[in-house]
C-alpha positions as CSV (number, residue, x, y, z in Angstrom):
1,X,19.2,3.1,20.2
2,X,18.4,5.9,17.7
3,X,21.9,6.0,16.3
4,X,21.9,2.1,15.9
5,X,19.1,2.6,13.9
6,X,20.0,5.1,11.6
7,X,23.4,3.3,11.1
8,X,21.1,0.5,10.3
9,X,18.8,2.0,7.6
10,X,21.8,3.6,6.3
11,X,23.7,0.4,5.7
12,X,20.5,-0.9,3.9
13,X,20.2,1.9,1.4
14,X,23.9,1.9,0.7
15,X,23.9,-2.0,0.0
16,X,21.1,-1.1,-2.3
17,X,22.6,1.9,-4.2
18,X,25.5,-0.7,-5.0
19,X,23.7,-3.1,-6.4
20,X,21.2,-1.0,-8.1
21,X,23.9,-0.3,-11.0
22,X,22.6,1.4,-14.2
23,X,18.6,0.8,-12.8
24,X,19.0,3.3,-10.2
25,X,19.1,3.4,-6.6
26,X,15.5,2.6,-6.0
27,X,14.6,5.8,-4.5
28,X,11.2,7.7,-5.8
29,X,10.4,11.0,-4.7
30,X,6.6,12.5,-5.5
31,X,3.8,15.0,-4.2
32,X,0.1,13.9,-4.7
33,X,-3.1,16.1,-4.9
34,X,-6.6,15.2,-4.0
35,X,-10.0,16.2,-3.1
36,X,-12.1,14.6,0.1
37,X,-14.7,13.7,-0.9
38,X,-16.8,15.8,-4.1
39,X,-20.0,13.8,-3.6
40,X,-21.1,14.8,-0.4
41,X,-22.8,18.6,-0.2
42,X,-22.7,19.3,3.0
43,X,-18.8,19.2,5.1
44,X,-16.7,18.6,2.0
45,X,-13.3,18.7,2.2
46,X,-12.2,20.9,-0.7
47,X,-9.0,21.0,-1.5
48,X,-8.4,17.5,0.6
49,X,-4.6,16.7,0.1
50,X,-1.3,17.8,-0.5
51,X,0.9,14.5,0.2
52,X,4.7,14.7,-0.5
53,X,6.0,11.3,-0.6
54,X,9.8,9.8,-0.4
55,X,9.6,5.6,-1.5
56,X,13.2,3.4,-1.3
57,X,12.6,-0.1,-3.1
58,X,15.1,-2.1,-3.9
59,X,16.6,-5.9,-3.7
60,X,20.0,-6.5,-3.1
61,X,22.5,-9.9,-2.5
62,X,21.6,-11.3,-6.2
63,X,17.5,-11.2,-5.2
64,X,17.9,-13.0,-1.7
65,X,17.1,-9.4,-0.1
66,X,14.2,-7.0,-0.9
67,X,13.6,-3.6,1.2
68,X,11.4,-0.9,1.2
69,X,10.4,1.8,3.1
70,X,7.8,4.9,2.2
71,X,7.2,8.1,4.3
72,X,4.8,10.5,3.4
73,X,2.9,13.7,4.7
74,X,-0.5,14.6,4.6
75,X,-1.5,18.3,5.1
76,X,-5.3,19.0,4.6
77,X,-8.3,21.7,5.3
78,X,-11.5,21.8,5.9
79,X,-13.1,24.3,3.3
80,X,-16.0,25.8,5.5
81,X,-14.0,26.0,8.6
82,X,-10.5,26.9,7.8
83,X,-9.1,24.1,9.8
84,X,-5.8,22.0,9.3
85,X,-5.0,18.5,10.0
86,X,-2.0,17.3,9.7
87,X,-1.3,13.4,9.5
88,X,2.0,11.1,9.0
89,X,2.1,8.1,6.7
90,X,4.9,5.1,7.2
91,X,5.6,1.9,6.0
92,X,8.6,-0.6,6.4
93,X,9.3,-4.0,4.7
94,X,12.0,-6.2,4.9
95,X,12.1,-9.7,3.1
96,X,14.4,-12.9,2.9
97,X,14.1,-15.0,-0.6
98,X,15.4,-18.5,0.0
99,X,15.1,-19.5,-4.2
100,X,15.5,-23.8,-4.6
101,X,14.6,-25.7,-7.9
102,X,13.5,-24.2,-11.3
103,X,11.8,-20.4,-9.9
104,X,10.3,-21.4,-6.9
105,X,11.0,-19.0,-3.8
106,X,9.8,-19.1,-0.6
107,X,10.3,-15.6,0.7
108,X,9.5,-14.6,4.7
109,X,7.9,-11.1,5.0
110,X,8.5,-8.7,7.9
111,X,5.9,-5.3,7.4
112,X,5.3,-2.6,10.0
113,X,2.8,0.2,8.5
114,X,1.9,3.1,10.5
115,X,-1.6,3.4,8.6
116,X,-2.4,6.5,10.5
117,X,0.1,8.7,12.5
118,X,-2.5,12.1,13.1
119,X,-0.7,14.8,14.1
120,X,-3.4,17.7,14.4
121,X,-5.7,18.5,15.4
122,X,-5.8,15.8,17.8
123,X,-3.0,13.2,17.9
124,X,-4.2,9.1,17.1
125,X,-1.6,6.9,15.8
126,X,-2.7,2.7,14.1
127,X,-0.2,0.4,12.8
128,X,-0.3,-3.0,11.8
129,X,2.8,-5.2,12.0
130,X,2.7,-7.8,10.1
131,X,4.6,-11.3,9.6
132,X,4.1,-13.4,6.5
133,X,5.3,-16.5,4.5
134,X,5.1,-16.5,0.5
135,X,5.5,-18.7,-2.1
136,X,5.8,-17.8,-5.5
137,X,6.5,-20.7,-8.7
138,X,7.6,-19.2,-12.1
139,X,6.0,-21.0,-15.0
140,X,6.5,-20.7,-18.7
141,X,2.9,-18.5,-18.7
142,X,3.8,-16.4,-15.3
143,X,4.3,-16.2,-11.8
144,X,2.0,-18.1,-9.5
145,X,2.4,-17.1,-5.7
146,X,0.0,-17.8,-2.6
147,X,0.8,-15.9,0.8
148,X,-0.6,-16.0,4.5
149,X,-0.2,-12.9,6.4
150,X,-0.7,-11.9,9.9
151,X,-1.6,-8.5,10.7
152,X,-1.2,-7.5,14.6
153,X,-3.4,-3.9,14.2
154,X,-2.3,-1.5,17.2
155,X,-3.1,1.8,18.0
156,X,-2.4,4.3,20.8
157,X,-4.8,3.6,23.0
158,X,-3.9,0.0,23.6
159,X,-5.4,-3.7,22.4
160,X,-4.1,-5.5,19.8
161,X,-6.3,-6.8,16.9
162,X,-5.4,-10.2,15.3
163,X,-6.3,-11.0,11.6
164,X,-5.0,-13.6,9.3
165,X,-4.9,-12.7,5.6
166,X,-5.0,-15.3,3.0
167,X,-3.6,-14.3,-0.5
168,X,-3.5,-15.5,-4.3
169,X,-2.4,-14.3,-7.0
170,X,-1.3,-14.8,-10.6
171,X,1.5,-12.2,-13.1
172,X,1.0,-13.2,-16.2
173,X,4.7,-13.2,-18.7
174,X,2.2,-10.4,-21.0
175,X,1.8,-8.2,-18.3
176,X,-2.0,-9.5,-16.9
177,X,-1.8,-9.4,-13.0
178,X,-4.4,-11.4,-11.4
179,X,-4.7,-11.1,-7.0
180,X,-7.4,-12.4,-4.4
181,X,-7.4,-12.1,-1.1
182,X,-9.3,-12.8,1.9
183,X,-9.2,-11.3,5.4
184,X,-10.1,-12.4,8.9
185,X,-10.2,-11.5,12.5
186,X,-9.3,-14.6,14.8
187,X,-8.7,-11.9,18.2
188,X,-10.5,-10.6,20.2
189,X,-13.0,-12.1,17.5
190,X,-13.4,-14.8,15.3
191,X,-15.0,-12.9,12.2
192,X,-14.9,-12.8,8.2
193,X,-14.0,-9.5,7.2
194,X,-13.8,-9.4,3.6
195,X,-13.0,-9.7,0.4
196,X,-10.0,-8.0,-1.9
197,X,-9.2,-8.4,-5.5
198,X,-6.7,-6.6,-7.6
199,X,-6.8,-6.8,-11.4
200,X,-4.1,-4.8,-13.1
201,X,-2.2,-4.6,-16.7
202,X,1.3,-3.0,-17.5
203,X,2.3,-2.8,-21.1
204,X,5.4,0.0,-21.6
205,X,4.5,3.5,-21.3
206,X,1.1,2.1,-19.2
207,X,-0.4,0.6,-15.9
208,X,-3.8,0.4,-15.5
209,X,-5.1,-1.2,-11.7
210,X,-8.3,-1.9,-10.5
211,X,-8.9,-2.9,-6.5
212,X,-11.8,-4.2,-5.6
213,X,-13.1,-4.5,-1.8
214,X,-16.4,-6.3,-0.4
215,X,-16.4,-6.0,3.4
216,X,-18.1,-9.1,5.2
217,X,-21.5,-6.6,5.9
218,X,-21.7,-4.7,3.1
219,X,-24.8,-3.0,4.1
220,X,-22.6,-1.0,7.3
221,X,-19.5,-0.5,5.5
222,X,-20.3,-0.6,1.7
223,X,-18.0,-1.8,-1.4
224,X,-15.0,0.1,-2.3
225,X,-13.6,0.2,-6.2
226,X,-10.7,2.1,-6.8
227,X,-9.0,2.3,-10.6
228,X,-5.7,3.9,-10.7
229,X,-4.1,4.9,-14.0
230,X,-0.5,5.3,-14.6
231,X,1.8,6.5,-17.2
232,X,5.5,6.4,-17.4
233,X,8.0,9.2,-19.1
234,X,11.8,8.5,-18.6
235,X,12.3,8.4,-15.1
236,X,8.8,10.2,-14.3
237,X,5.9,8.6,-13.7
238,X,2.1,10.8,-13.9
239,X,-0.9,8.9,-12.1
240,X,-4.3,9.0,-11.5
241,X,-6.8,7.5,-9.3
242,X,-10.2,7.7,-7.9
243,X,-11.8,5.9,-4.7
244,X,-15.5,5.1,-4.7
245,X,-16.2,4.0,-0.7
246,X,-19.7,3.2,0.5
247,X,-20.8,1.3,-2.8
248,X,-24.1,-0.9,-1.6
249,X,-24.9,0.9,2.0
250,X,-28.9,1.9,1.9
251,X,-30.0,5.1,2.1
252,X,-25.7,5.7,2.2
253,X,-24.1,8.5,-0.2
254,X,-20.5,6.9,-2.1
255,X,-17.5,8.3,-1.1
256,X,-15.5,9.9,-4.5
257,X,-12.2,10.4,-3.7
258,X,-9.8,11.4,-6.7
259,X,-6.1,11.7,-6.8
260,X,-3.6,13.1,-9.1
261,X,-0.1,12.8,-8.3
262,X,3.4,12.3,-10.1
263,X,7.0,10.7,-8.8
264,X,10.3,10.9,-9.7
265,X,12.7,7.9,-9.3
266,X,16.6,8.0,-9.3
C-alpha cells in the first residue's frame, strides 16, 4: 500500500514538472522563525520556532487539475525549562475543474490537513478532512467564487466533529482580494462558530494580507487579527507576519505571535 502511494504522488509531481514549463515546477522550499508568545511574562516561549517547510503547487491537464501538498516541521523550547517539543505539520489537496461557458468553473475540492501531528513531548495527532464544491465566475472586474466546505475534524483519541463552512469571496483584475467565511458545527452539535474574513492586496514586488477571526463567544475565545506582509525577489520570497489571539476576552492578556520566514520556489 505504501509503494502504491509513493508511485502515486510521484506520478503527480512529474505530470506537474511537465507542464510547469518556463514557470517552474511548483515546488517552494523555506524555513520560518518565530517567537511564542512576547506578551505574556510569565512561561514565554522564547525562541518559539524553527519550521522548515517543503510546499508543491501546481495545476496540470490545461487547468482541469490542481494539486498541492505542504509538509513542515516544527522544533521549539521552552525558555525557563529547557524542554523540546517537537510537532509535524501536513496538508494535502487535490481538485477537479470542470470549466463550461464564458469563465465559469465548478471545481470539487478534496483536503486532508494534519493540523497537529505532536511528536514530543507527548504524542496528539488532529486532522480535518475535508470535501468541498466551488464555483468561481470570471467577470470583466474579477473573479467571483462562493464555496461550501465540509470539515470532518479527527483526532487520535477518537469522535469525529462535523462542521459545514460557508465561503465568499471576490479577486479583483487590480489585485484587491476580498473573502468571508462562516463556520458551523452540525455534529455532535448544532452550533455557530464563527466568523473569518481575509482582505489582501498583491501589486508586483508586494502582498500585503490581513485575516480576521470572531469566534461565536468572543468573550471565551477572543478575536484573532493576523497581517502578514510579503515581498518577492526573483524566485525568493521574504515574509512577515504577526498573530494577535485573545483580542476581546475580559480580564484575558492577547496572544503576540510574530513570524519571519523566507521560501524559495523552483
Amino acid at each position: 500500500m505504501k509503494r502504491m502511494l509513493i508511485v502515486f504522488v510521484v506520478l503527480f509531481m512529474a505530470l506537474g514538472f511537465n507542464a510547469a514549463g518556463d514557470d517552474g515546477i511548483g515546488l517552494s522550499v523555506g524555513l520560518e522563525f518565530g517567537l511564542g508568545d512576547i506578551g505574556r511574562a510569565e512561561g514565554a516561549i522564547l525562541p518559539y520556532l524553527t519550521v522548515p517547510v517543503i510546499i508543491y503547487d501546481t495545476s496540470f491537464v490545461d487547468g482541469s487539475i490542481d494539486l498541492y501538498a505542504e509538509l513542515s516541521y516544527t522544533l521549539g523550547f521552552v525558555e525557563k525549562s529547557g524542554d523540546l517539543f517537537h510537532s509535524l505539520y501536513f496538508d494535502f489537496l487535490f481538485g477537479y475543474n470542470f470549466m463550461f461557458g464564458t469563465g465559469s468553473t465548478i471545481s470539487v475540492i478534496l483536503e486532508n490537513e494534519l493540523d497537529s501531528i505532536k511528536l514530543a513531548p507527548d504524542f496528539s495527532l488532529t486532522g480535518i478532512f475535508t470535501p468541498a464544491v466551488q464555483y468561481k465566475q470570471g467577470l470583466d472586474f474579477g473573479d467571483l467564487y462562493a464555496k461550501i466546505g465540509v470539515p470532518l475534524t479527527y483526532h487520535d483519541a477518537g469522535g469525529i466533529v462535523v462542521g459545514i463552512d460557508g465561503t465568499i469571496g471576490w479577486t479583483s483584475a487590480f489585485g484587491l482580494g476580498i473573502e468571508t467565511v462562516v463556520y458551523s458545527e452540525v455534529s455532535p452539535n448544532v452550533s455557530y462558530l464563527g466568523f473569518g474574513a481575509l482582505l489582501s492586496f498583491e501589486t508586483d514586488p508586494v502582498y500585503f494580507e490581513l485575516d480576521l477571526y470572531i469566534p461565536g463567544d468572543i468573550e471565551s475565545e477572543g478575536i484573532t487579527i493576523t497581517p502578514e506582509f510579503e515581498y518577492y525577489l526573483d524566485n525568493f520570497t521574504f515574509y512577515l507576519s504577526c498573530e494577535f489571539e485573545g483580542i476581546g476576552i475580559p480580564g484575558g492578556t492577547t496572544i503576540i505571535t510574530p513570524a519571519l520566514g523566507v521560501k524559495y520556489s523552483f
